[in-house]
Each structure stands twice: as C-alpha cells, then as structure tokens.
C-alpha positions as CSV (number, residue, x, y, z in Angstrom):
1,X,97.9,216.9,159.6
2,X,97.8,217.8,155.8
3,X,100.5,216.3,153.9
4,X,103.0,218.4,151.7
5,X,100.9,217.7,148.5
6,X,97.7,218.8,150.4
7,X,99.1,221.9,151.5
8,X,100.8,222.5,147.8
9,X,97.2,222.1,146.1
10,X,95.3,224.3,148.7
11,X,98.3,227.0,148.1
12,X,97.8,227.0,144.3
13,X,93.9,226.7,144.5
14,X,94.1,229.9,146.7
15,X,96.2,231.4,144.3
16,X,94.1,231.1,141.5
17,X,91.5,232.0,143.1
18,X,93.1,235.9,144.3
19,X,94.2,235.9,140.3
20,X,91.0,235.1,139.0
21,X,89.7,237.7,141.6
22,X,92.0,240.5,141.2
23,X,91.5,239.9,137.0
24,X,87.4,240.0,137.2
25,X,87.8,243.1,139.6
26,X,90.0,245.3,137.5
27,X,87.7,244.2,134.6
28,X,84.4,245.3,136.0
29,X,86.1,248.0,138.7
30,X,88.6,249.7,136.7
31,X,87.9,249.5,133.1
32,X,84.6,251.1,132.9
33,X,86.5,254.5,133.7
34,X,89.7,253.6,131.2
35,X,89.8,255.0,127.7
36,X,88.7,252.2,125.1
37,X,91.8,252.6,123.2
38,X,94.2,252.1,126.2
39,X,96.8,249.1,125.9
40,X,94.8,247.5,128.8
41,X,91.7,246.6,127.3
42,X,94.3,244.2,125.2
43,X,94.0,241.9,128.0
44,X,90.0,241.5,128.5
45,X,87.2,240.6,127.1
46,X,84.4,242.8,126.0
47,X,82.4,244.3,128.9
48,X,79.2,241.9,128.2
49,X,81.3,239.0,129.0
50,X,81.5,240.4,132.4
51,X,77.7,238.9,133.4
52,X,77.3,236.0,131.3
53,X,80.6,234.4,132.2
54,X,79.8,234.4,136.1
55,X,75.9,233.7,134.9
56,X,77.3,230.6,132.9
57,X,79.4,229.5,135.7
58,X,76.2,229.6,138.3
59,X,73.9,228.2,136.1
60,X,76.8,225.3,136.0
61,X,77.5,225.0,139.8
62,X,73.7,225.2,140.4
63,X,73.2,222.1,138.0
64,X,76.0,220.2,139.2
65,X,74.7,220.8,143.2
66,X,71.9,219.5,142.3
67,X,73.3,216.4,140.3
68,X,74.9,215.8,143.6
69,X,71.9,215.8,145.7
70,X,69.8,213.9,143.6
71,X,72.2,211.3,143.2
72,X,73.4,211.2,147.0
73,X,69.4,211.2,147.5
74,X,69.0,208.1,145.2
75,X,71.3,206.3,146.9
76,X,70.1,206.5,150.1
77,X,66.8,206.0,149.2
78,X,64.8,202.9,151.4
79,X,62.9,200.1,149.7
80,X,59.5,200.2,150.3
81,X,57.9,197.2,152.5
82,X,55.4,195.1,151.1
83,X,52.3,193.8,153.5
C-alpha cells in the first residue's frame, strides 16, 4: 500500500499536471479566437511559444530516454571472452 507521502506526491503531480493542461489548452484552444487586446492575453505568452515550448520539452525527454538507455545498456554490457 502507498504511504501518505506517496499518495500526497501522486495527488500534487496529478494536479499539476490538469493545470499545466487546462493553461496550454486555453492558450492554443481559446485564444486564437480572443481579441489581442483582451485582459487575458496578460496571462500568456506570445502564440509562437505555443510549439517551441512543447518542441523544447521533447527534444529534452527524447535526450534524457536515451541517456537512460545508453547508460542502463553500459551497464549491463558482458565482457568479452578471450580464447
């Protein structure tokens, strides 16, 4: 069974994850059709920020997957026999 402090740190990590959602939705969903000098676009970036940010944050998780492999690969590597 998950402990208290398990189930704490899934909760917020779910959390943050339907706010980060929800904020990256509205910005690429709704804003398009809001006028440009609406109070809201306060609160976001400008629109080209919408595909390098997530671009920038594959390129990332794609580097850091492979890290992990390569390194989980390295270490499980056999010696070679010599005849």
């Amino acid at each position: 069974m998950a402990t208290g402090v398990d189930q704490a740190v899934g909760s917020s990590l779910v959390l943050f994850s339907l706010l980060l959602f929800t904020y990256y939705s509205v910005w690429v969903i709704i804003l398009p059709f809001v006028e440009g000098d609406h109070v809201l676009h306060q609160y976001f970036l400008p629109r080209e920020y919408s595909v390098i940010l997530p671009g920038i944050a594959a390129v990332t998780l794609l580097l850091c997957v492979g890290a992990f492999i390569a390194l989980i690969m390295w270490k499980n590597r056999k010696p070679k026999k010599v005849d």
